[in-house]
GUTI-871149 format. One record per residue (C-alpha): x, y, z; residue number from 1. Coordinates in nm, 2 decimals, padded with zeros to 4 digits, always signed. Layout:
BEGIN
+--------+--------+--------+-----+
:   east :  north :     up :   k :
+--------+--------+--------+-----+
:      X :      Y :      Z : NUM :
...
+--------+--------+--------+-----+
//
This chain:
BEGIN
+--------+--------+--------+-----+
:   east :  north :     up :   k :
+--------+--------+--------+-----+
: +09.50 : -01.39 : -00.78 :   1 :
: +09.40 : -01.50 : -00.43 :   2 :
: +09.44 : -01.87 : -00.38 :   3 :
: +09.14 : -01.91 : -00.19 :   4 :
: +08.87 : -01.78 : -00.50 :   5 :
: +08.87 : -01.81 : -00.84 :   6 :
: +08.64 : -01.56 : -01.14 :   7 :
: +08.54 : -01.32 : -00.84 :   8 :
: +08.36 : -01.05 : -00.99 :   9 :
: +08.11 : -00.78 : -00.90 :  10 :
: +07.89 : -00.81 : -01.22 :  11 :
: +07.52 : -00.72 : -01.21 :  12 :
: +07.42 : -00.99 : -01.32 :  13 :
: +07.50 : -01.22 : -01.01 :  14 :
: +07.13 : -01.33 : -00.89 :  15 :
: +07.19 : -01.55 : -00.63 :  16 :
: +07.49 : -01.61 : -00.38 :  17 :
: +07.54 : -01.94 : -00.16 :  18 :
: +07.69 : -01.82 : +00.23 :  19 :
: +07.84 : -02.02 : +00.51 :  20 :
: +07.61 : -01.89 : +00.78 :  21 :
: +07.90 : -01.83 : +01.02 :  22 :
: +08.16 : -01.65 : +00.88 :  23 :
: +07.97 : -01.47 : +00.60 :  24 :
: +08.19 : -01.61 : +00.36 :  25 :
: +08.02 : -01.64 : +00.00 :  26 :
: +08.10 : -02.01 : -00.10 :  27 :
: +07.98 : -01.94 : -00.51 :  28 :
: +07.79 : -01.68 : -00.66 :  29 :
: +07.59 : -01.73 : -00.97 :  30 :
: +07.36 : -01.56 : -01.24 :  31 :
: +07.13 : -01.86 : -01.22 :  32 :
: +07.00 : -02.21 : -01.03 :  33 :
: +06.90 : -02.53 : -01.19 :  34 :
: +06.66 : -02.78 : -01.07 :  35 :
: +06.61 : -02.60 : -00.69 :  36 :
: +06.28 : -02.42 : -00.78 :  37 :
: +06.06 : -02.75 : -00.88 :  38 :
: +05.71 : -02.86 : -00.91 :  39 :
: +05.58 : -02.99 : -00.56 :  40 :
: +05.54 : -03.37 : -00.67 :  41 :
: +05.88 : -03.38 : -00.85 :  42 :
: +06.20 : -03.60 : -00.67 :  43 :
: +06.43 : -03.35 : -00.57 :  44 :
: +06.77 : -03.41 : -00.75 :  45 :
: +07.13 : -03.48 : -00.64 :  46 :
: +07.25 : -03.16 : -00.65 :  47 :
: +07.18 : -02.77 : -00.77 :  48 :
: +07.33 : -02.64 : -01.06 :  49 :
: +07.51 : -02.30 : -01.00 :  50 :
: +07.49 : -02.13 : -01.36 :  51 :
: +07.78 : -01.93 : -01.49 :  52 :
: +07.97 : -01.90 : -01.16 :  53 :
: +08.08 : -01.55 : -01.04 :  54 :
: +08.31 : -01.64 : -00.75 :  55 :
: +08.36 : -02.00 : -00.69 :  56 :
: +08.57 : -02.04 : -00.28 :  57 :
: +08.82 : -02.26 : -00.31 :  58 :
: +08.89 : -02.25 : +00.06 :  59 :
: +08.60 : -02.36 : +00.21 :  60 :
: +08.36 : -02.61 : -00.02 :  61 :
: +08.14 : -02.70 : +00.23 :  62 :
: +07.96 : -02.62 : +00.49 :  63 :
: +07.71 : -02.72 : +00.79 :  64 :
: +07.52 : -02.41 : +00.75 :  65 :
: +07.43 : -02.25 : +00.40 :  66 :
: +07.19 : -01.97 : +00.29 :  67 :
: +07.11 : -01.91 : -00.02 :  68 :
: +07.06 : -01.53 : -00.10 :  69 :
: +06.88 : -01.34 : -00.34 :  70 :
: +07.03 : -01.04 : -00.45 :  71 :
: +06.93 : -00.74 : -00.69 :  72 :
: +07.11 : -00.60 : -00.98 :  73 :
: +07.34 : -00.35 : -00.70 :  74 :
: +07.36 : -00.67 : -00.51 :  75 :
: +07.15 : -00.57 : -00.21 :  76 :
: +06.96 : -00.94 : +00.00 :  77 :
: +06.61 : -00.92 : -00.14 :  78 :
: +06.56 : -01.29 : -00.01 :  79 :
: +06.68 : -01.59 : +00.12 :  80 :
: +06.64 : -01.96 : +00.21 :  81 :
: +06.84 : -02.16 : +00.50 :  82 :
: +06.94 : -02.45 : +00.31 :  83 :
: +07.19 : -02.64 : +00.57 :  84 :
: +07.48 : -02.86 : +00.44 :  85 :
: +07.58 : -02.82 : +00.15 :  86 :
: +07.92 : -02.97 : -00.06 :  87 :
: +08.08 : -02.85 : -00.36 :  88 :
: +07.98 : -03.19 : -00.62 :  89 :
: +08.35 : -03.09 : -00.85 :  90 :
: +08.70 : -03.11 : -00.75 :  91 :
: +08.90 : -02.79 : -00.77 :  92 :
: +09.10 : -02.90 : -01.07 :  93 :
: +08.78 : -03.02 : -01.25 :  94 :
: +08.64 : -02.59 : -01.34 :  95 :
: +08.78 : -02.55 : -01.68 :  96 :
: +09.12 : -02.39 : -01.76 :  97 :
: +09.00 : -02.04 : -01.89 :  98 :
: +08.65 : -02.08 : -01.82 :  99 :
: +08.58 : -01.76 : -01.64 : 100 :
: +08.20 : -01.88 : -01.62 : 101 :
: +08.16 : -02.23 : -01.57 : 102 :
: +07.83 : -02.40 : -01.45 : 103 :
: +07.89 : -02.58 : -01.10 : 104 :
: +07.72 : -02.81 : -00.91 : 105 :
: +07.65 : -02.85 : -00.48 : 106 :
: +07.51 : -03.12 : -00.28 : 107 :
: +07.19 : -02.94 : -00.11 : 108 :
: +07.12 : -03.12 : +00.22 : 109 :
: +06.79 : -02.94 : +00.23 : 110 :
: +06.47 : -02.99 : +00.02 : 111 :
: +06.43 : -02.82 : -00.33 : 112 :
: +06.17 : -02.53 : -00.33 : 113 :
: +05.83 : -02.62 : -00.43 : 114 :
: +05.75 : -02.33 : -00.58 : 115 :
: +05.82 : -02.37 : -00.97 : 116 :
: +05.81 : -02.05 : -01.08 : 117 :
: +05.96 : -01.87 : -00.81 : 118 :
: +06.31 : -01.82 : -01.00 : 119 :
: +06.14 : -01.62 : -01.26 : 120 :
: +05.98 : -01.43 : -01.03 : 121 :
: +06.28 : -01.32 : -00.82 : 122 :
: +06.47 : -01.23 : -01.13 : 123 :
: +06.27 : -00.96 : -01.22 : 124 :
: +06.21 : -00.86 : -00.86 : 125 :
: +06.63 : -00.82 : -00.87 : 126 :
: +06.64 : -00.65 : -01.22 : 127 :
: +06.33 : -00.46 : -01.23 : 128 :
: +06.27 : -00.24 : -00.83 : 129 :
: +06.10 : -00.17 : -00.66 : 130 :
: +05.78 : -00.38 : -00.76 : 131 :
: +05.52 : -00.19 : -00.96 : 132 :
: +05.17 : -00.21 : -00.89 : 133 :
: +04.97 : -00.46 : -00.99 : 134 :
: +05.27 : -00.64 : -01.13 : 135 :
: +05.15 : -00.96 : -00.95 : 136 :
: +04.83 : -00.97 : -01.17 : 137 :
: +05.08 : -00.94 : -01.50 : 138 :
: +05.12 : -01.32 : -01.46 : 139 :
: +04.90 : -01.60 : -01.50 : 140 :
: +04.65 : -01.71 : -01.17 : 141 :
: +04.90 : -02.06 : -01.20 : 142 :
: +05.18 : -01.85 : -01.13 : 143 :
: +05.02 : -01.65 : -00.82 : 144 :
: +05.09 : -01.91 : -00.54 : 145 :
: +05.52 : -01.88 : -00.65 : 146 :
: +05.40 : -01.49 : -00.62 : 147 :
: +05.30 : -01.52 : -00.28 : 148 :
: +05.60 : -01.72 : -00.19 : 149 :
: +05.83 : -01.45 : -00.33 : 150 :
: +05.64 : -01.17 : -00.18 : 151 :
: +05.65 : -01.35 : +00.21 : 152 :
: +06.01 : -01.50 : +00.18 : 153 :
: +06.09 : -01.12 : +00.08 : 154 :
: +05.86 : -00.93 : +00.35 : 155 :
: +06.05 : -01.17 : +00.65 : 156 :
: +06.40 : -01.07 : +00.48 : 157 :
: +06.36 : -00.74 : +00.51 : 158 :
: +06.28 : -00.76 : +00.86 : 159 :
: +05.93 : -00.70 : +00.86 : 160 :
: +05.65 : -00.81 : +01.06 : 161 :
: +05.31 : -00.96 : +00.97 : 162 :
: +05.12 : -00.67 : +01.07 : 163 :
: +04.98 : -00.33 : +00.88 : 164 :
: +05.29 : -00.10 : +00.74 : 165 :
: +05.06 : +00.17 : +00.53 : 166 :
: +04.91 : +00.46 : +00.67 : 167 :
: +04.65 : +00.47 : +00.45 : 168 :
: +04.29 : +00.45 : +00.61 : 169 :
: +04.13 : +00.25 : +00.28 : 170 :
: +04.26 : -00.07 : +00.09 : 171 :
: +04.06 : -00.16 : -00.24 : 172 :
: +04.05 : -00.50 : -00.38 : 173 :
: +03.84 : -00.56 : -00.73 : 174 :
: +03.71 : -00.93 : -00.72 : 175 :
: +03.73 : -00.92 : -01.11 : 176 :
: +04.13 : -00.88 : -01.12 : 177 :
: +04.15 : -01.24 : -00.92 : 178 :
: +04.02 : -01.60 : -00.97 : 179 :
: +04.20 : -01.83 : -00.71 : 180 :
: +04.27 : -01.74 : -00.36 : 181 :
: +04.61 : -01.70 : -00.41 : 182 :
: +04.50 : -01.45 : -00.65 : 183 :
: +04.29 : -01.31 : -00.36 : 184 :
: +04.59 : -01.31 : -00.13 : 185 :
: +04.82 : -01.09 : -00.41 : 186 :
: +04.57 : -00.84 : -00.42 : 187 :
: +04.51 : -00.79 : -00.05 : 188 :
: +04.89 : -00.77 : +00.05 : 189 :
: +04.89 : -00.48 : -00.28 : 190 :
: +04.56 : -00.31 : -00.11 : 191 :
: +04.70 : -00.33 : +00.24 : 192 :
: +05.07 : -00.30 : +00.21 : 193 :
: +05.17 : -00.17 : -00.11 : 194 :
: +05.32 : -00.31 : -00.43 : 195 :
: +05.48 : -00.70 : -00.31 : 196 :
: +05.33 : -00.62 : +00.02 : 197 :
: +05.23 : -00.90 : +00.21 : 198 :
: +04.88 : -00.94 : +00.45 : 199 :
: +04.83 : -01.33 : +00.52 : 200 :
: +04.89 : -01.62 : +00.26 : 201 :
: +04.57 : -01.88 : +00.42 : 202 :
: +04.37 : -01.72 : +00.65 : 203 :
: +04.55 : -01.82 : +00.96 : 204 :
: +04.85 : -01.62 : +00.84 : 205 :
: +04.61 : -01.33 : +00.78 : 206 :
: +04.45 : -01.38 : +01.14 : 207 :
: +04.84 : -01.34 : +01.24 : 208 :
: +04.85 : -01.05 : +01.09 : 209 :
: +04.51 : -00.88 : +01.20 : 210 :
: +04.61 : -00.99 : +01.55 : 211 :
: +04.93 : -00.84 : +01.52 : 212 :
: +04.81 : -00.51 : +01.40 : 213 :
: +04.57 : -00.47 : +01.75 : 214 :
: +04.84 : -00.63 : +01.94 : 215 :
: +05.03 : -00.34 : +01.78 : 216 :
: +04.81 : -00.05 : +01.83 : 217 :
: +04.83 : -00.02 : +01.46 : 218 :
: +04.58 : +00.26 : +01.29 : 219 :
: +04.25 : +00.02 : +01.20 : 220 :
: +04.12 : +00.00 : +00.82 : 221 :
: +03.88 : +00.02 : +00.56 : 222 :
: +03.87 : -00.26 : +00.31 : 223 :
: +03.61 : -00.19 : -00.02 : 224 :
: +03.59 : -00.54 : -00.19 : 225 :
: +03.49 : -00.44 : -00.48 : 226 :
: +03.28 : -00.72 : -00.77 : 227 :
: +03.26 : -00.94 : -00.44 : 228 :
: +02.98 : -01.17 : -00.56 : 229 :
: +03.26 : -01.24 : -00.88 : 230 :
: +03.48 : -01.31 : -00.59 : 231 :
: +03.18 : -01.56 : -00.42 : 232 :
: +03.17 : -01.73 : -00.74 : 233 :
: +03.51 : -01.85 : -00.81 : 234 :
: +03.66 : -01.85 : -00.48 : 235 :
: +03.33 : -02.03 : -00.29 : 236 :
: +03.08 : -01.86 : -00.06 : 237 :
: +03.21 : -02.04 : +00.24 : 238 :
: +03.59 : -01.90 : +00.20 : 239 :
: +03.50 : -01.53 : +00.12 : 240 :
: +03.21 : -01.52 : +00.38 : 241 :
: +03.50 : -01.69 : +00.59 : 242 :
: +03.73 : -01.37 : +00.55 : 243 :
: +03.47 : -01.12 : +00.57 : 244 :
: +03.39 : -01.26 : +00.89 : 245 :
: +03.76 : -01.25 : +01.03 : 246 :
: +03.80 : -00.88 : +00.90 : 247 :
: +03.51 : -00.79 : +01.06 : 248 :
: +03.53 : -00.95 : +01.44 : 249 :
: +03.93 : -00.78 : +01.40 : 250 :
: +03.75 : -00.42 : +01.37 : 251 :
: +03.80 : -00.40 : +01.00 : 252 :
: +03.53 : -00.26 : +00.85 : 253 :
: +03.41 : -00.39 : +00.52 : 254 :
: +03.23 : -00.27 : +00.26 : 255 :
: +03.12 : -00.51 : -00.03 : 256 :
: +03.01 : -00.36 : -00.36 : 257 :
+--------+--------+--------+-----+
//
């Protein structure tokens, strides 16, 4: 066995890996975190709990420069988050003798994510790809803003840009399927970019994106929003009135039915 890892293994079930930024070298991988995705008002804790370690380095326990990835089940990035400095919170000697899996915790320099129920998310994203449609509807509207978060940590990832990636010349959103704006958000970056696409998470970021596409010479589009006085209702006459307006003065044309 190497001296410098212990319990490396290429399992599928590894969700998430922690990387010195520098040399690429994977610190500990993991099938699970505890206590990093949080609720917003919560104090964020000591340290992260890696669940049933993979690969623990033995080398290197710390770092001025860690990402933590998000991997699928053949262990392709899906995501990631630059965390910083991070420390290994056990001694060497202190993993259990035969314990091929133990649970270990890190120092996280960095804040916890405030998105609660982004861990759940991601693990199906990793087990389940590519996303389906309408998946994002699947969960409850409470759920919708750790969505958005999922689907725009994800989009960056991969390298893309906020702009317009789908060729097609109509996007359809139903103001029925949505009663928060997050909601609202989910469905546009479905109508406009596919299945965990991303179009704008607050209308600034969807400005970005409309700018982008003209900047771009991207092919313009069609947006039928369907049930929109639904839409009016929950979401407030001044925020959809708000969108429509930006669509249109970007050379989107609307229709609402």
């Amino acid at each position: 066995m190497s001296p410098e890892s212990v319990g490396i293994d290429d399992s599928q079930d590894v969700l998430y890996r922690l990387v010195d930024q520098d040399s690429g070298e994977v610190l500990i991988a993991a099938e699970d975190l505890l206590d990093y995705f949080m609720e917003e008002d919560r104090e964020p804790p000591e340290t992260v709990t890696f669940v049933r370690a993979h690969q623990v380095g033995r080398a290197r326990r710390k770092t001025e420069w860690a990402v933590l990835q998000v991997v699928d089940r053949q262990g392709a990035r899906i995501g990631a988050y630059d965390i910083g400095r991070v420390s290994a919170a056990f001694r060497p000697e202190s993993v259990p003798s035969g314990e091929d899996r133990p649970d270990l915790d890190y120092s996280f320099l960095g804040s916890a994510c405030e998105y609660p129920r982004a861990g759940e998310i991601w693990r199906q994203w990793a087990t389940r790809r590519p996303v389906e449609p309408g998946e994002w509807a699947r969960y409850p509207s409470d759920w919708h803003e750790s969505w958005m978060h999922v689907v725009q940590t994800a989009w960056f990832d991969s390298g893309r840009n906020a702009t317009r990636y789908e060729t097609g010349g109509t996007a359809v959103i139903d103001g029925s399927g949505f009663t928060t704006r997050d909601g609202f958000y989910c469905a546009l970056g479905e109508a406009v970019n596919g299945p965990g696409g991303y179009f704008g998470w607050n209308r600034d970021a969807l400005f970005d994106c409309l700018r982008t596409m003209r900047r771009d010479g991207a092919a313009p589009f069609r947006l039928v929003w369907r049930n929109f006085a639904a839409s009016c209702e929950v979401l407030g006459s001044d925020f959809t009135e708000s969108v429509v307006s930006l669509l249109e003065e970007c050379g989107v044309e609307t229709e609402l039915s």
